[in-house]
C-alpha positions as CSV (number, residue, x, y, z in Angstrom):
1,X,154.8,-117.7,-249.4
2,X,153.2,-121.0,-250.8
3,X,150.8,-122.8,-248.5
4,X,151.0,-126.1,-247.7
5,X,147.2,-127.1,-249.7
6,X,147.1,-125.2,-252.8
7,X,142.9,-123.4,-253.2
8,X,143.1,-124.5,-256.8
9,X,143.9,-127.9,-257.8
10,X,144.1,-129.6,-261.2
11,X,142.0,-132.8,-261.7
12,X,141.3,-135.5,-264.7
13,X,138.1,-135.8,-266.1
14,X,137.0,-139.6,-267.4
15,X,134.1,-139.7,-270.0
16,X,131.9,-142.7,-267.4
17,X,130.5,-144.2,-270.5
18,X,133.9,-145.4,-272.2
19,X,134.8,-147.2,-268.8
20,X,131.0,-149.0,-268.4
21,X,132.0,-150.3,-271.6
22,X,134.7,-152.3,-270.2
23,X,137.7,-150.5,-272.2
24,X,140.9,-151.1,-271.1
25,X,143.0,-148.3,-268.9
26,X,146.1,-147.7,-271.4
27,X,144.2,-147.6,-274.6
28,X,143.4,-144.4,-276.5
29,X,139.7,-145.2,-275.9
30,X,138.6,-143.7,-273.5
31,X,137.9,-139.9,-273.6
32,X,140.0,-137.4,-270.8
33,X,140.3,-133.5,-270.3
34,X,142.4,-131.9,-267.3
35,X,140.8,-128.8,-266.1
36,X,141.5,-126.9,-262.5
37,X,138.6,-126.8,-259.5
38,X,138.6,-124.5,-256.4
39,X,138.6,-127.2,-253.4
40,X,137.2,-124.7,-251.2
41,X,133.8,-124.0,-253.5
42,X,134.0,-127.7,-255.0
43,X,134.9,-130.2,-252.1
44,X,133.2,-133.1,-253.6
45,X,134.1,-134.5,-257.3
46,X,133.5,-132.8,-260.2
47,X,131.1,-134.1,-263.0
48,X,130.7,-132.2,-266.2
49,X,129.1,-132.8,-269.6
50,X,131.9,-132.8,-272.8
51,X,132.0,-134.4,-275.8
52,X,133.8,-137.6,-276.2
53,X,135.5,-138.2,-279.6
54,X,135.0,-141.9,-279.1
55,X,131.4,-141.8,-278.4
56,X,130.7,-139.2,-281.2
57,X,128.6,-137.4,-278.6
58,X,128.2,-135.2,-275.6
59,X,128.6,-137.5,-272.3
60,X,129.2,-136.8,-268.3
61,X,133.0,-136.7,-267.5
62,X,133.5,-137.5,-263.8
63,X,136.7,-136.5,-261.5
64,X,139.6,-139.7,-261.2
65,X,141.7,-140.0,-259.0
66,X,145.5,-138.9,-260.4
């Protein structure tokens, strides 16, 4: 049976560069990957280093909120 709080959930990651910039929400600038933690090994948020197509270069992607 399911539980109610699933171990692994699925979280956005926002390239923090493209929104210092000051680029709007909808548009296609700003760089995002979905990827899958494990709440109980990661409680806080997530920060990883990926390339961003729009800054042509490797940059910190932080955990949003969905």
């Amino acid at each position: 049976m399911a539980k109610g709080k699933d171990v692994r959930v699925r979280v956005i990651l926002e390239c923090t560069s493209c929104v210092r910039n000051g680029v709007n929400k909808e548009s296609p600038g700003i760089s995002r990957y979905i990827t899958q933690k494990n709440r109980h090994n990661t409680p806080s948020r997530l920060e990883l280093k990926k390339f961003c197509r729009y800054c042509y270069k490797h940059m910190i992607h932080g955990e949003i909120k969905k």
